[in-house]
N, C-alpha and C positions, 0 to 999 in steps of 0.2 A: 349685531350689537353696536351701538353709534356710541361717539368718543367720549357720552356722559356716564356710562352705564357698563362699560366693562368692570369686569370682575364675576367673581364666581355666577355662575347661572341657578345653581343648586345651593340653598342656603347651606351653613354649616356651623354646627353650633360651637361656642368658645370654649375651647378645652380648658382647666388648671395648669397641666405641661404640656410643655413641649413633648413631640414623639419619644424623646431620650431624656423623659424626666426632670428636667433641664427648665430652671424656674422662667417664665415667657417671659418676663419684666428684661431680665440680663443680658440677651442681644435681640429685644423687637425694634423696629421700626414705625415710630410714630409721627401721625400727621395734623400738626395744629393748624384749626379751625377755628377764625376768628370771625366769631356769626354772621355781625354786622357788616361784613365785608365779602363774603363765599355765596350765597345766593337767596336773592329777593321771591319770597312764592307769591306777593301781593299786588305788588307796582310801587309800594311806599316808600322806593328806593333804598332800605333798610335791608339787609340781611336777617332771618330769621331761623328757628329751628326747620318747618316747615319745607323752606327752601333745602337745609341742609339734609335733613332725610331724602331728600330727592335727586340728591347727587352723590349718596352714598356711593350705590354704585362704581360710579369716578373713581373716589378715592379709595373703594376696594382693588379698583383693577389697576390701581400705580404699585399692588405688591405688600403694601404696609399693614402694619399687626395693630393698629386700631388709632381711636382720635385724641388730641384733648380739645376741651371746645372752651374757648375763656367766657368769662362770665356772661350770662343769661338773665340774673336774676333782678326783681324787680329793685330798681333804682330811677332815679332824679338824669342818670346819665351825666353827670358831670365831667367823668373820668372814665369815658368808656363802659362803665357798669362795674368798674372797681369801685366805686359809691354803693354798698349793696343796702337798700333800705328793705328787704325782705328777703334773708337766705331762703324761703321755706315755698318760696313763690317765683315764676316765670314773668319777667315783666312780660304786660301786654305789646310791645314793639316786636317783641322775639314769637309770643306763642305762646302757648299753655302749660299748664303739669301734660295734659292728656297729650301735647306735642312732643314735648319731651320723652314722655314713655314710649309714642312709635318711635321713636329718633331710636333710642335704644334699644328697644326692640330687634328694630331693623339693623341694626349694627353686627348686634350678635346674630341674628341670621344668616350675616353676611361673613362670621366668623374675625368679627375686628372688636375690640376692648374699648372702653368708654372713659377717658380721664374728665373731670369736670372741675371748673378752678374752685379754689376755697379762699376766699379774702379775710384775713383774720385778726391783721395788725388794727384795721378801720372799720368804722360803718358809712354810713352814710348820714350828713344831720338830717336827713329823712327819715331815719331809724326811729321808732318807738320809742326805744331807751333815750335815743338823745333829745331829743322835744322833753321827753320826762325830766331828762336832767335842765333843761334850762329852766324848766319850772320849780327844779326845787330848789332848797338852798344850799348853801357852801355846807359841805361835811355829810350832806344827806346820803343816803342808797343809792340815791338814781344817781349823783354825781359820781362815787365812788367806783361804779363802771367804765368813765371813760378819767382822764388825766388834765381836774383841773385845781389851778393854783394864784394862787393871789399875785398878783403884779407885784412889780418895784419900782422904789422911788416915792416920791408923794402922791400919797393916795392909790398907787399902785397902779398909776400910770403906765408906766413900762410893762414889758414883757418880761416874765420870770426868767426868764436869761437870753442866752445871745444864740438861739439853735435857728437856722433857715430852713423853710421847708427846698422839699428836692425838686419841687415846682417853681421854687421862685418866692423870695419875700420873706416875712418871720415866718417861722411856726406855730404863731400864738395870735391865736383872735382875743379880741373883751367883748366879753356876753355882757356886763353887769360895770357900770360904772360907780365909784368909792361912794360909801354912804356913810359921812361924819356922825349922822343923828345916832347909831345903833352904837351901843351898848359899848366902850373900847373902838370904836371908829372902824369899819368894812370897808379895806383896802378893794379895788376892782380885779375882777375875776376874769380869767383865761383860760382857756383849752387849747392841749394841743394836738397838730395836727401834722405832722412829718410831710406832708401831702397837700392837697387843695384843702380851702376852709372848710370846706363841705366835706370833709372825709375824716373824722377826731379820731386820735389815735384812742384805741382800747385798752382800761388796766387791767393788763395782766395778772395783778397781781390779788385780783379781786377774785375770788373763787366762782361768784355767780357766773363772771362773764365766760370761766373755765367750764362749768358745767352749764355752759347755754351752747357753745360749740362740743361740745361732748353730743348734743341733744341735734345738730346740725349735722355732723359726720353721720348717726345713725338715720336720720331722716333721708339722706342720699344712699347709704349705703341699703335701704333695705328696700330701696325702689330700684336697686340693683348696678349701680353706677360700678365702675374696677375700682376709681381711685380717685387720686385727688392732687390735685397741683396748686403747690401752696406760695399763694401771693408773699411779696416781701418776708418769707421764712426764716430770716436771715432778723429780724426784727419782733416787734412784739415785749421782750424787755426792756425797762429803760432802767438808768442808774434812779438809786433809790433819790437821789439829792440831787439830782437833776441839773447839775455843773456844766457852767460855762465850757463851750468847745475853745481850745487858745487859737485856735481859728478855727473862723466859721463857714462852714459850708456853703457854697453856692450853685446856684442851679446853671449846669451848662448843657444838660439836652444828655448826656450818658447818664442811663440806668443805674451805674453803679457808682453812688455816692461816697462809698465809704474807704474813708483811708486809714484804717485803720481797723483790729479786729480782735477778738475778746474782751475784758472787763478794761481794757483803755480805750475804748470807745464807749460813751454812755447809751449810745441806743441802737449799734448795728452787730451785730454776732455776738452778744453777750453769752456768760456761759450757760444762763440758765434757763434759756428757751431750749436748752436740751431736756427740761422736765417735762415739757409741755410734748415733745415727743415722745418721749415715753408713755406718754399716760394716753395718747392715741395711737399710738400701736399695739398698746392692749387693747383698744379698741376694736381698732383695725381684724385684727388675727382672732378676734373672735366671730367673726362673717368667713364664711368658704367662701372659695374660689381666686383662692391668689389676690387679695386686693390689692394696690400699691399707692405708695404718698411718692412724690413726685416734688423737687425743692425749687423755689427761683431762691437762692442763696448768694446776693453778688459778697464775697469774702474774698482776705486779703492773700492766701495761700492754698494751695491745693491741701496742705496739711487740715486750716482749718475746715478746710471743704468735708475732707473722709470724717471730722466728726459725729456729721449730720444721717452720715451712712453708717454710724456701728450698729450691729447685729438686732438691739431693741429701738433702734430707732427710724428713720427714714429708708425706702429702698435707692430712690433715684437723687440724684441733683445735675442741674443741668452745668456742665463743665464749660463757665463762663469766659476762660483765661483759653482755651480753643479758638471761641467765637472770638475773641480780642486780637487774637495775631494778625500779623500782618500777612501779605502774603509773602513768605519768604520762609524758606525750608530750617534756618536755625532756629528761629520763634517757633515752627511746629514741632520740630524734634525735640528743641528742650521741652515744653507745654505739655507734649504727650509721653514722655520718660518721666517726668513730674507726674502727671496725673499719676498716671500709670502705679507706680512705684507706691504714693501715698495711699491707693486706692485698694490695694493689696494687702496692706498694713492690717487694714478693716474688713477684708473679705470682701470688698465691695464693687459693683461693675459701674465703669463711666458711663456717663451720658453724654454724647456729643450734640451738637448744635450750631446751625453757620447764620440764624439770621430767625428776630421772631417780632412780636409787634410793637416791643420798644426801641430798635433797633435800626439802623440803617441799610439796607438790605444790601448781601455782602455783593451781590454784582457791581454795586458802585462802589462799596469800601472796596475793592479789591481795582479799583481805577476806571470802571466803566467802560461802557461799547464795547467793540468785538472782544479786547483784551480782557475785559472785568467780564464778559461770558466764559471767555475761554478758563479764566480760572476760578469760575463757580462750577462748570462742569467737572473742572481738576479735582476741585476740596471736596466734591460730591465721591466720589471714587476713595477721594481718602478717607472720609466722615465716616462710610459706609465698609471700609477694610478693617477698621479698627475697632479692637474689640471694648466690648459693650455694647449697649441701645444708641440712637440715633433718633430727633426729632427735624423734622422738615417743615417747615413756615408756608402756609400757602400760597402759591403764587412763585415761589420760589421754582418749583419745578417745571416752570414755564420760562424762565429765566428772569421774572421781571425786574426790572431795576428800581431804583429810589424816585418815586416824583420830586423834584424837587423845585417844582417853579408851579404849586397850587398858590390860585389865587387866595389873598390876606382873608378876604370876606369870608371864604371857607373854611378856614382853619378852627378847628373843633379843642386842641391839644391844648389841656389849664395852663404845660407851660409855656404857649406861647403867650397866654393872656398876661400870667402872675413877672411874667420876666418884658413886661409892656414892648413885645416885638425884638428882644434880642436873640432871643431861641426859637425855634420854628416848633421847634417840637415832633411830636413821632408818627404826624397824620400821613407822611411821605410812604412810610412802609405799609399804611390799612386802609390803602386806596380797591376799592372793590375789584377784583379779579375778570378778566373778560374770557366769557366762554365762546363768544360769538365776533365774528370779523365786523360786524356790523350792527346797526339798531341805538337806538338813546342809550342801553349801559352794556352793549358787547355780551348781551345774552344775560349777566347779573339779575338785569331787573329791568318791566315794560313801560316801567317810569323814570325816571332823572336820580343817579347813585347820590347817595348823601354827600361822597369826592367826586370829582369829575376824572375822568379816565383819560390819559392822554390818547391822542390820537393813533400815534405810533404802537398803541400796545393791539391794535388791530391785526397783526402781524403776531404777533405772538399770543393769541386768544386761542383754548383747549380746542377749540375745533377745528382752526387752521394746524395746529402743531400736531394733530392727530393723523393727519396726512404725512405728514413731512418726515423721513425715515430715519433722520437725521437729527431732528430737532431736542430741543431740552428738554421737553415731555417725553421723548422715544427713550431718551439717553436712561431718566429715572426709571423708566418702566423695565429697561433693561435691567440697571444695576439692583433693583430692589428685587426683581426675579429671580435673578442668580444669585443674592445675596440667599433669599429665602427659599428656595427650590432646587436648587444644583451644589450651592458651596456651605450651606449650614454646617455639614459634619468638619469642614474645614475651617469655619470660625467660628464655632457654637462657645469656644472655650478661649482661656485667658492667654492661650501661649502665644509668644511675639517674643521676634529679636528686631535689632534694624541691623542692616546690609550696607555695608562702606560702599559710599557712592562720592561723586564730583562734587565738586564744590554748587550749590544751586537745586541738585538733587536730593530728596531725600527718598528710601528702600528698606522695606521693612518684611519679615517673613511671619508667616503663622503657619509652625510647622514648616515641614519639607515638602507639601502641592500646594502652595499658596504664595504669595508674591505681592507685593504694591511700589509701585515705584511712580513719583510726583517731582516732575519740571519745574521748576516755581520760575525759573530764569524764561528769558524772552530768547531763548536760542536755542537750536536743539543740542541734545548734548546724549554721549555714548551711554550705553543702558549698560548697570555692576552685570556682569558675568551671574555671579550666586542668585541676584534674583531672577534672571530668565530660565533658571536653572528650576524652577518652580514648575516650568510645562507652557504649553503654548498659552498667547495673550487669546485671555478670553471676551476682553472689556478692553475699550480706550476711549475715554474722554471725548479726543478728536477724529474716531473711527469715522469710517461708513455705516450701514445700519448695523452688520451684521453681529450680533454680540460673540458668534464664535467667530474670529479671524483667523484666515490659513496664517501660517509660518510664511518668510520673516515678519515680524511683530511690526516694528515702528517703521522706519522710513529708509528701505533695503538694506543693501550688506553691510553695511555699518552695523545695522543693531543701535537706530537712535531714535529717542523719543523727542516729538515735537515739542515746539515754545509752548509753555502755560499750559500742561495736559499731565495727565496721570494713564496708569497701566496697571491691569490685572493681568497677571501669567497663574496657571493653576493646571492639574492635572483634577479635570472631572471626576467628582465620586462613580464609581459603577449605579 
């Protein structure tokens, strides 16, 4: 079996539970698959479906319980295919419907689950409806789908108030400039758009646009998709009066715009985009086989986080105040005693997450070169000890870091255009993945990648690391193994305490055979007594290959774990 292609040999088809009943959603392991960037089947230096069925395999044999793939669908491409000018269609860059259904197919053959994004707050002005809406007038049908409004000032000049998009610039374009002749004088016309021009936010409050994505959810779900991962979740409402923010937002390149959360913010986690889940989880739970909605929610507190997770509403949201820490053991212990606790409130399991494609990828946030590997490998160990789900970012398990010196001419990201060169934007983290030490794209694609690959990442491509006993590909395939094949009975469930540890440490138990203890410090430092008291270390960050280690554990009779590394102690299920 060569390094693209491990995993199961014998297809297996997707159960509803787990072996113990045990709903799969609550602690899987998922692996996001960002198209455009994971494998070219053509030479058009493009990532496709086509490519991605064909590397299934791969990302069967890293251990993990299935994919999500962000958007596919046809669009102008503006914003990566968050511009969606046909939910119900594959653009032609990516593939087909008939691509798509092998993709999935093969998935579940493979015994791994299918997430696929849902863009819901936007469309694209490629949309049908929005062409319709410029052609109609003020107050029409087709306008009252998306959110537009008469300017201010003379003639309506200005922009209906002062909101910036998260890209950079107003929020507000003019389709229609002031027309004195009619009837009481036609101030100029706006829409808006939270986002790129090309992307008009949707009203919500318009029942059509409500039962057009009703008609969208079952159109994926009856072609058989698990779920669905919901674009800016977190949005979709806005105040009815549409009031001035007393400051305005500005685009600085973080994802998460929002300072602010429930009905004092006019347009980010309002309270009543909780109806709109509601009314799709009846949806939902009318389809077998476990479906799940899956949230990008950036919110101001882990409280308003579990809202999204009560019982008729969302299963997952991804626990964005995790990814945000630094590296340093008080920011994770308080972050995850937070989650924790709020998430309990609601019956709900976390999602964890260290890095995804708006993102900075954490080997660099975490300081880069040897040190920022050493403790990606660390956070991986912890990600993966704590209870709940866990998604993984492609590329990530190869260690790769942030491009950060792609040349200007390449850069794709709206916000570097709308912020005229002060934000780079998020093209650094969705630079195509190199399977190959060598070749025009490192194995990606038999033509030139839409990013250029750095040099250096030739060293770290799936086929070099597939050797290497050691490497940050071995390290994942270990931990995701043992996660799901040796220690599930020991972290299939909620229980957790943390273990007094040194200052720099943090030590945490699940149950009495299980263990995790995490260095954040650049020194080695003595390992708490109670967690080695878990059973021999079965996993280390900074091992050798071997994922079962004899006794002593870390770095001899001391009993010390290395700089920037993590440790599993556990007593093997029978």
């Amino acid at each position: 079996m060569d390094a693209f292609s491990q995993g199961p040999e014998e297809p297996s088809a997707v159960e509803n539970h787990d072996g113990d009943g045990r709903e799969w959603w609550r602690d899987a392991v998922m692996y996001q698959v960002y198209v455009r960037s994971f494998a070219d089947s053509n030479g058009d230096g493009v990532g496709d479906l086509p490519g991605v069925a064909s590397r299934l395999g791969y990302i069967a044999g890293l251990g993990v319980d299935g994919i999500w793939l962000n958007p596919f669908y046809k669009s102008p491409q503006q914003d990566g295919g968050y511009d969606v000018a046909d939910y119900f269609e594959v653009d032609p860059l990516f593939g087909t419907l008939a691509d798509f259904d092998a993709l999935l197919g093969r998935a579940h053959a493979l015994g791994m689950r299918v997430l696929v994004d849902l863009v819901p707050n936007h469309t694209s002005s490629h949309h049908e409806w929005f062409r319709a809406a410029l052609e109609s007038p003020p107050g029409s049908r087709e306008r009252d789908r998306y959110i537009f409004r008469s300017g201010r000032g003379p003639g309506g000049a200005e922009p209906p108030n002062n909101w910036q998009s998260v890209f950079g610039g107003p929020a507000w374009s003019k389709v229609s400039d002031a027309d004195p002749q009619a009837a009481g004088g036609v101030p100029a016309q706006w829409y808006l758009h939270l986002f790129a021009p090309g992307q008009p936010d949707l009203n919500w409050e318009c029942e059509e646009v409500r039962l057009y994505f009703d008609e969208v959810l079952r159109f994926w779900l009856e072609r058989g998709v698990d779920g669905f991962r919901i674009d800016v979740a977190h949005g979709m409402i806005k105040h009815e009066d549409l009031p001035d923010l007393d400051v305005p937002e500005e685009a600085t390149g973080d994802p998460d715009p929002s300072g602010m959360s429930g009905d004092g913010h006019p347009y980010w986690d309002r309270d009543q985009v909780h109806d709109i889940y509601r009314r799709w989880r009846k949806i939902l739970d009318s389809y077998p086989g476990e479906r799940v909605f899956l949230a990008e929610a950036w919110v101001k507190t882990p409280a308003r986080l579990a809202r999204y997770l009560r019982p008729d509403e969302l299963h997952m949201a991804f626990n964005f105040d995790f990814l945000k820490c630094d590296w340093n053991a008080s920011d994770f212990t308080r972050t995850i005693t937070s989650t924790l606790s709020n998430l309990a409130e609601v019956g709900a399991a976390p999602t964890w997450v260290l890095s995804n494609h708006d993102v900075v990828r954490h080997v660099t946030r975490y300081g880069g070169g040897p040190a920022g590997l050493s403790r990606a490998r660390a956070a991986l160990l912890l990600m993966l000890a704590l209870p709940g789900s866990a998604f993984v970012y492609q590329g990530e398990e190869l260690g790769l870091p942030e491009v950060t010196d792609l040349p200007e001419d390449v850069l794709q990201d709206p916000t570097f255009v709308r912020t005229e060169g002060r934000v780079r934007g998020r093209d650094g983290c969705r630079v195509p993945i190199p399977w190959e030490p060598s070749g025009p794209g490192l194995g990606f694609s038999t033509g030139a990648p839409w990013l250029p690959q750095p040099a250096s990442w030739s060293e770290l491509s799936v086929s070099q690391q597939s050797r290497e006993a050691n490497s940050t590909l071995a390290l994942y395939r270990r931990a995701c193994d043992l996660r799901r094949n040796h220690l599930r009975p020991l972290l299939a469930g909620p229980d957790f305490s943390w273990v007094d540890a040194a200052q720099g440490l943090l030590a945490f138990k699940r149950g009495d055979d299980f263990s995790c203890v995490v260095n954040c410090s650049d020194s080695p430092a003595e390992l708490p007594a109670a967690a080695t008291a878990a059973g021999p270390v079965v996993l280390s960050s900074a091992s050798p290959a071997s994922s079962l280690l004899p006794e002593p554990a870390a770095s001899g009779a001391n009993r010390l774990i290395p700089a920037n590394s993590a440790l599993w102690f556990a007593r093997m299920p029978s």
